[in-house]
C-alpha positions as CSV (number, residue, x, y, z in Angstrom):
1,X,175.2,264.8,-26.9
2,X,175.4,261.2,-28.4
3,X,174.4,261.2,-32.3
4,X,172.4,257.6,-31.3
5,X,170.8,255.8,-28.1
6,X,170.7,252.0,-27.6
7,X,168.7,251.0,-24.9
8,X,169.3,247.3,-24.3
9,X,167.0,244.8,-23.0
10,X,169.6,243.6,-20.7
11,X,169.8,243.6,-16.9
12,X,172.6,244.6,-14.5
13,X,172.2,242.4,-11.2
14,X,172.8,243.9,-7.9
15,X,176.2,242.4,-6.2
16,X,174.7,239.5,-4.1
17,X,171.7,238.6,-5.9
18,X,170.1,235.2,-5.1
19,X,167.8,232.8,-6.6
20,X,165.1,230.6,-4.5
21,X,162.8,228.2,-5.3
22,X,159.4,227.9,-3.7
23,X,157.1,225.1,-3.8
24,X,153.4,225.3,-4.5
25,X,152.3,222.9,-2.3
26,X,151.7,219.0,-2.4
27,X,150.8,218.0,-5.8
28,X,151.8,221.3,-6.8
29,X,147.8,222.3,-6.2
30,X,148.8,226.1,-5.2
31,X,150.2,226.6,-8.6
32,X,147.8,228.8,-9.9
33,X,147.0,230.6,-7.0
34,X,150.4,231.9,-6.4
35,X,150.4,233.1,-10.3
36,X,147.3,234.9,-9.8
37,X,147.8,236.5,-6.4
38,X,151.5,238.0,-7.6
39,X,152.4,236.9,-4.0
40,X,154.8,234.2,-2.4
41,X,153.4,232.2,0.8
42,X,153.7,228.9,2.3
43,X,151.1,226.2,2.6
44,X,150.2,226.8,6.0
45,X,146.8,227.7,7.3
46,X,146.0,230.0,10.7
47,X,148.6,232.8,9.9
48,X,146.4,235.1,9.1
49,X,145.3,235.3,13.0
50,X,149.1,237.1,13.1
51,X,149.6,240.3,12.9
52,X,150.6,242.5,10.2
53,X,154.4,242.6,11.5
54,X,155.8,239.1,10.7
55,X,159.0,240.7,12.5
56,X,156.7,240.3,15.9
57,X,155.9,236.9,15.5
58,X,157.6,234.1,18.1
59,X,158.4,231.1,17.5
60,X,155.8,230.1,19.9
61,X,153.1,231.6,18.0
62,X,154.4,230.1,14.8
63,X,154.3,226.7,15.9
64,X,151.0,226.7,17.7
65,X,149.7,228.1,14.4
66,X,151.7,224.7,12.6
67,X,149.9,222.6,15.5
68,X,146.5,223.6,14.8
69,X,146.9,223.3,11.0
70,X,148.2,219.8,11.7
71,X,145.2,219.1,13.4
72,X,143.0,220.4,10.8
73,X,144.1,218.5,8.2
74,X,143.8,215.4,10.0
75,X,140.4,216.0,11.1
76,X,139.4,216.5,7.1
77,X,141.8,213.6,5.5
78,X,140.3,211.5,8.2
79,X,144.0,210.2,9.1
80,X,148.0,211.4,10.4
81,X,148.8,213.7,7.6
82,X,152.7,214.3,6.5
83,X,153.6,217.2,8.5
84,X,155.2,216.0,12.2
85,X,155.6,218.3,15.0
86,X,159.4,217.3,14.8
87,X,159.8,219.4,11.4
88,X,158.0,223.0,12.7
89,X,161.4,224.6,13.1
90,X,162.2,223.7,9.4
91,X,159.0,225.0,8.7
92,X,159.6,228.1,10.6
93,X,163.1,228.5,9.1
94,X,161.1,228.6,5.7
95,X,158.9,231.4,6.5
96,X,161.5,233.5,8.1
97,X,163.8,233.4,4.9
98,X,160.9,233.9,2.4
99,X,159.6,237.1,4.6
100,X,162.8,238.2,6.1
101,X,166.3,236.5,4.3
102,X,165.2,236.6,0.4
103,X,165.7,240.9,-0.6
104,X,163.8,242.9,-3.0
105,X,165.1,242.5,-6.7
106,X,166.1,238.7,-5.6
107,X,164.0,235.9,-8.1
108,X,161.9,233.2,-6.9
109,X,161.7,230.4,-9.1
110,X,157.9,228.1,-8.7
111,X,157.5,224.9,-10.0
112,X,153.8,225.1,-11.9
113,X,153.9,220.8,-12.4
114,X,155.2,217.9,-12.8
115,X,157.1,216.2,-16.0
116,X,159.4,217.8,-18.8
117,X,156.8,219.9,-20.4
118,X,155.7,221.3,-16.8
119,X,155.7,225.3,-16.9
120,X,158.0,227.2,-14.3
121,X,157.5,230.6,-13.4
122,X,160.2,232.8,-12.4
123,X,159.6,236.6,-10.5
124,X,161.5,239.4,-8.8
125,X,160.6,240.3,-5.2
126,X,159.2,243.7,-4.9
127,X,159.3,244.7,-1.6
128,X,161.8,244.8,1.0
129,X,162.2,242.4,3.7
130,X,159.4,242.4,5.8
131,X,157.1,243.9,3.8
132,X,153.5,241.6,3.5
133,X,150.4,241.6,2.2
134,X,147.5,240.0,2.9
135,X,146.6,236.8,-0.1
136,X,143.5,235.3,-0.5
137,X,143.7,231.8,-1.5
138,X,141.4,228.6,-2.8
139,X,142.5,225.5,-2.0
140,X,140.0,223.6,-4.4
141,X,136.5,224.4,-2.8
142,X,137.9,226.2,0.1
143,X,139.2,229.4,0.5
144,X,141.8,230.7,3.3
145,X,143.9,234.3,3.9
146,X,147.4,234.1,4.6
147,X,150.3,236.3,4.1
148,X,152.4,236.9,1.5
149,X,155.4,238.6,-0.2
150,X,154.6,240.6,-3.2
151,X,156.1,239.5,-6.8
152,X,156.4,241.2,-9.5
153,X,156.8,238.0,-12.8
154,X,158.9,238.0,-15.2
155,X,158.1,235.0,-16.9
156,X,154.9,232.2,-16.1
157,X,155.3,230.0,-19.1
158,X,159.4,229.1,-19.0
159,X,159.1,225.3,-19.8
160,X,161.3,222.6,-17.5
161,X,162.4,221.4,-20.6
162,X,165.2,224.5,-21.1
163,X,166.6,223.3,-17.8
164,X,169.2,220.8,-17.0
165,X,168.3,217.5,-15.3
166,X,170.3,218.7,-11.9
167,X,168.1,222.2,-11.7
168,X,165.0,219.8,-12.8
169,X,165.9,218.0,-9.5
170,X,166.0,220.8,-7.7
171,X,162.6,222.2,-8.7
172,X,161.0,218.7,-8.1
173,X,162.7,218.9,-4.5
174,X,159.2,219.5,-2.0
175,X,161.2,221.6,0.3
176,X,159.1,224.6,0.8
177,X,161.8,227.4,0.5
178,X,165.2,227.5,0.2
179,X,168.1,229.4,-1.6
180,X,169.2,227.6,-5.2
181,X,173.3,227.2,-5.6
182,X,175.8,229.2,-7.4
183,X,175.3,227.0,-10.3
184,X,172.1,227.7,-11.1
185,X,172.0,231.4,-11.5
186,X,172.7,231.3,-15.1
187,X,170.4,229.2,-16.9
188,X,167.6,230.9,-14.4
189,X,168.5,234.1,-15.2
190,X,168.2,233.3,-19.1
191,X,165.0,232.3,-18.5
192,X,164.3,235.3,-16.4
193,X,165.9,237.7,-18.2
194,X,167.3,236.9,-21.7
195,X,170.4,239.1,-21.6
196,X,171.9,239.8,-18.1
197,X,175.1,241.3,-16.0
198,X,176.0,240.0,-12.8
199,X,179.6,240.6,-11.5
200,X,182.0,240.5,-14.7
201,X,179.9,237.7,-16.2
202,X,178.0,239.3,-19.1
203,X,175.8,237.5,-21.2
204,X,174.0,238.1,-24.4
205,X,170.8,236.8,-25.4
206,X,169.9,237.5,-29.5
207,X,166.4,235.4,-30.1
208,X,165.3,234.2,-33.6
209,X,161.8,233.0,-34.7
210,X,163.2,230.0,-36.5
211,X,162.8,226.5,-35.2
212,X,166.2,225.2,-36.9
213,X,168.9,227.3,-38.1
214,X,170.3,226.3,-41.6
215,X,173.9,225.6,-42.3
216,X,174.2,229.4,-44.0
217,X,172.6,230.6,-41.0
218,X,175.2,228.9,-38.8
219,X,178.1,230.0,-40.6
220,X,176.6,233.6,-41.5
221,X,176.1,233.7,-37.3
222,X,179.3,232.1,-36.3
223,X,181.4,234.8,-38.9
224,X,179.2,237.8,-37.4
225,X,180.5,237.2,-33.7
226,X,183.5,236.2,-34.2
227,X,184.7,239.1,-36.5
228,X,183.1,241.8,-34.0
229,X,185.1,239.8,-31.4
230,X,188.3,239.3,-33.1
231,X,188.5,243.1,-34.1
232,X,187.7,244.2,-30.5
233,X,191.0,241.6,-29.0
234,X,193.3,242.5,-31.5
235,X,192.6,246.7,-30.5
236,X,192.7,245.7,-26.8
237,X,195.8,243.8,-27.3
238,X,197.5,245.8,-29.6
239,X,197.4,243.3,-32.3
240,X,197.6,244.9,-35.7
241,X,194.7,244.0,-38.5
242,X,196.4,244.0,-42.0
243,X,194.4,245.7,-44.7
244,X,193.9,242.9,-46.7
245,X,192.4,241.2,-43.7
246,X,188.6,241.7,-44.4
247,X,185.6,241.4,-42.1
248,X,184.7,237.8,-42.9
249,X,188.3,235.9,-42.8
250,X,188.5,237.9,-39.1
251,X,185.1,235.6,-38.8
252,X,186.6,232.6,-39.4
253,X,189.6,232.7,-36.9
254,X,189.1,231.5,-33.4
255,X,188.1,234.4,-30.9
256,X,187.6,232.4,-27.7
257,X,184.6,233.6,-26.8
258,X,181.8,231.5,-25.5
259,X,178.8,231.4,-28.5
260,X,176.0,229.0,-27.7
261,X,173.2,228.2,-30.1
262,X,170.1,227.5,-27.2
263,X,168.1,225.0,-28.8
264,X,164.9,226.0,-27.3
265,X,161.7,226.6,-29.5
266,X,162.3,229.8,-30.6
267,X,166.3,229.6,-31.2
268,X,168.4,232.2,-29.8
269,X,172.3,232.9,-29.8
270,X,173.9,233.4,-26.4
271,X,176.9,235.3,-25.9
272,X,178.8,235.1,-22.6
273,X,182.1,237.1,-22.0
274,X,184.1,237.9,-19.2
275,X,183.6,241.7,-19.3
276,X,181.0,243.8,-21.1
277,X,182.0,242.6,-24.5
278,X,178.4,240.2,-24.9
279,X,177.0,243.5,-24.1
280,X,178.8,245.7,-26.8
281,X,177.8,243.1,-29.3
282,X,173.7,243.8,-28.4
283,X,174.5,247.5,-28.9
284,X,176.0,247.1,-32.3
285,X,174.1,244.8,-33.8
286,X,170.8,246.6,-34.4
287,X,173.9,249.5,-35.8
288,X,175.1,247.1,-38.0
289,X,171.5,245.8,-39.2
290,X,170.5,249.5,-40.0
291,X,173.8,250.0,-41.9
292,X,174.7,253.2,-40.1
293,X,177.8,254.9,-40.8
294,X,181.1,253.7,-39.3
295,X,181.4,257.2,-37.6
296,X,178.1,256.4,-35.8
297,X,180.2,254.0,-33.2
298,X,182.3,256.5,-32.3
299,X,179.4,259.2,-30.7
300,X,176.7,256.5,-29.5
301,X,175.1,256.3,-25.7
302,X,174.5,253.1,-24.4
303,X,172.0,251.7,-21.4
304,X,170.6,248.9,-19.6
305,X,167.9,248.0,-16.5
306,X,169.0,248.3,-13.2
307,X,167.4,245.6,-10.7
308,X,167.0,246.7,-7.3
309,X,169.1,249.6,-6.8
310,X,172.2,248.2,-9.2
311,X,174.3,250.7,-11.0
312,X,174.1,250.8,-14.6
313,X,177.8,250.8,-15.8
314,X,176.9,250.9,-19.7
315,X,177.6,254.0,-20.8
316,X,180.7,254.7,-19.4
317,X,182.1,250.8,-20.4
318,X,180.3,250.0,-23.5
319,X,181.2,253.5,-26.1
320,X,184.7,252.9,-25.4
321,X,184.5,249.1,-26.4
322,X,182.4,250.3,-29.5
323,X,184.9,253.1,-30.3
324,X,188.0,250.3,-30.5
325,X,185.7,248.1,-32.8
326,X,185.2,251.3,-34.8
327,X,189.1,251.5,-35.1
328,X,189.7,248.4,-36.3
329,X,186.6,248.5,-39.0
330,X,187.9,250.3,-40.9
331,X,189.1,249.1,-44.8
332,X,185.5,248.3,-45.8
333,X,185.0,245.6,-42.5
334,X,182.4,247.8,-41.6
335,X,180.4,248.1,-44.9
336,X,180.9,243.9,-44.9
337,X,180.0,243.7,-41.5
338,X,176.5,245.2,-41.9
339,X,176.1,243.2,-44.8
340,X,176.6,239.8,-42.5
341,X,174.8,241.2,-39.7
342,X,171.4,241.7,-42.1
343,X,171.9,238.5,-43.7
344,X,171.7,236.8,-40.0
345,X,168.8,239.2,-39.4
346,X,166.8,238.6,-42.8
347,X,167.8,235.1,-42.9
348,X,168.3,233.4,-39.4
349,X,166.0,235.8,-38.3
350,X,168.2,236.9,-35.3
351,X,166.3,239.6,-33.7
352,X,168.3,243.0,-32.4
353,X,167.6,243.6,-28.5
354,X,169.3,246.8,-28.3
355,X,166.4,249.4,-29.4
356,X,168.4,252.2,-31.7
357,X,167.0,255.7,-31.8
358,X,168.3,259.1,-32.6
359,X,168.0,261.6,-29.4
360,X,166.0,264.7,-30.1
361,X,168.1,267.7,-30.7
362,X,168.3,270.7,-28.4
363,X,166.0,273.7,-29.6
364,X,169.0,276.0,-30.4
């Protein structure tokens, strides 16, 4: 049995996971609604006169449930409202990937209003495809049923702000529903999930309460990741450290790997490797903050959260890592490399995401 446990607040991602944006409506007026219910639907009226199998609905039923909507609306607005017969099949198309395409464990990402400070909220599905329920929904004074497809949140207050002007494009973009690109994944799964695994991509989210990050926190940051990094490519690599080579002139050579300061309000330091190095870093750090012995890295148990049905890997990749950054700590690198890691703790108020606790022993 391990001497130590870190479970991280990380997340492995199944193979295939996708992100989707849904939109709440014109003028975004759904917004809260779709918060409060926990449930994705479209802005369409009449489907609750369908079954409780959306997998039995026809085309032909869709649409005549579109055509009477239509008709609705323009009997209240007084006037042709924005919705043509000619774009039903897109409409359709929407509903059938939001019930039927999108899988459970896959995020949905909803626009909450307009402009820079606007919030965004961001949730797993939780059932399988297929799987409804009914919603109950006002509409300002008037309330309809639909159906829709449960969500579990994982964030209602990300701001638009954190997002870059092409994915703020996206979200202002009125289609109903429809799948986001490759190049969005990342910046929606920081959002969604701080620290996150999907294919070899790992990256590590470490969040501070500080607005601005002194100069000493910079440097006291930028020496802590980088020496944890250098010594982990020179053991992979078979590079020798000398013994005079300490801990913090091992933080000032180049290691290659991506460091971001996120300049949200709070801070945070991201770490994105190829391979599970970001991840060996959130496992060490709250070690290195607690100044546990160096012999502590070489008997520790590592694991993360598993979204729909992925495998957590951690703890048979992640000890072995920590076991060849052991190695090459050696020479008081450790003992200095606590030291750093509580000054960027105490000082740039870094906080650990990898919870550190001692199993309970067996009754013998």
């Amino acid at each position: 049995m391990a001497d130590y446990e870190v479970e991280l607040d990380a997340y492995v991602l199944p193979d295939g996971h996708k992100v989707y944006k849904l939109f709440p409506g014109e003028t975004y007026r759904l917004n809260k609604e779709i918060v409060g219910s926990k449930a994705a639907f479209l802005d369409v009226r009449g489907l609750d006169t369908l079954n409780d199998d959306p997998a039995s609905w026809t085309d032909d039923e869709l649409r005549a449930v579109m055509k009477d909507d239509r008709i609705r609306r323009e009997f209240a607005a007084r006037r042709a409202v924005k919705r043509p017969a000619a774009q039903d099949n897109k409409r359709i198309k929407f509903l059938r990937n939001l019930f039927f395409v999108a899988k459970r464990g896959d995020l949905v990402v909803v626009p909450l209003g307009r402009g820079i400070n606007g919030d965004v909220a961001i949730g797993e599905f939780s059932t399988e495809p297929g799987d409804i329920r009914r919603v109950t929904v006002m509409d300002g004074t008037a309330e309809f049923s639909t159906w829709g497809r449960p969500i579990s949140w994982r964030t209602t207050t990300a701001k638009r702000s954190r997002f870059t002007v092409e994915m703020n494009s996206r979200l202002h973009a009125p289609a109903a529903f429809h799948l986001l690109e490759a190049s969005f994944l990342e910046e929606v799964y920081l959002a969604a999930y701080g620290s996150f695994n999907y294919d070899n991509i790992y990256v590590a989210s470490f969040p501070s309460d500080k607005e601005r990050f002194t100069t000493t926190d910079q440097a006291s940051i930028g020496v802590w990741f980088n020496g944890v990094s250098v010594i982990y490519q020179r053991e992979v690599n078979g590079g020798s450290i000398g013994d005079e080579e300490g801990f913090i002139d091992l933080g000032l050579e180049e290691s290659g790997v991506e460091l971001e300061l996120m300049h949200n309000s709070p801070l945070s330091v991201i770490m994105r490797t190829v391979g599970p190095l970001a991840f060996s870093a959130l496992a060490l750090y709250p070690m290195a903050v607690q100044g546990l012995p160096l012999s502590s890295l070489q008997n520790v148990s590592v694991s993360a959260k598993a979204v729909a049905g992925a495998v957590d890997k951690c703890n048979v990749i992640i000890p072995p890592e920590l076991a060849q950054i052991a190695r090459g700590s050696g020479h008081g690198r450790w003992l200095t490399n606590c030291r750093i890691g509580k000054r960027v703790k105490e000082g740039a108020t870094v906080k650990p995401t990898g919870h550190l606790k001692t199993p309970p022993k067996k009754p013998k």
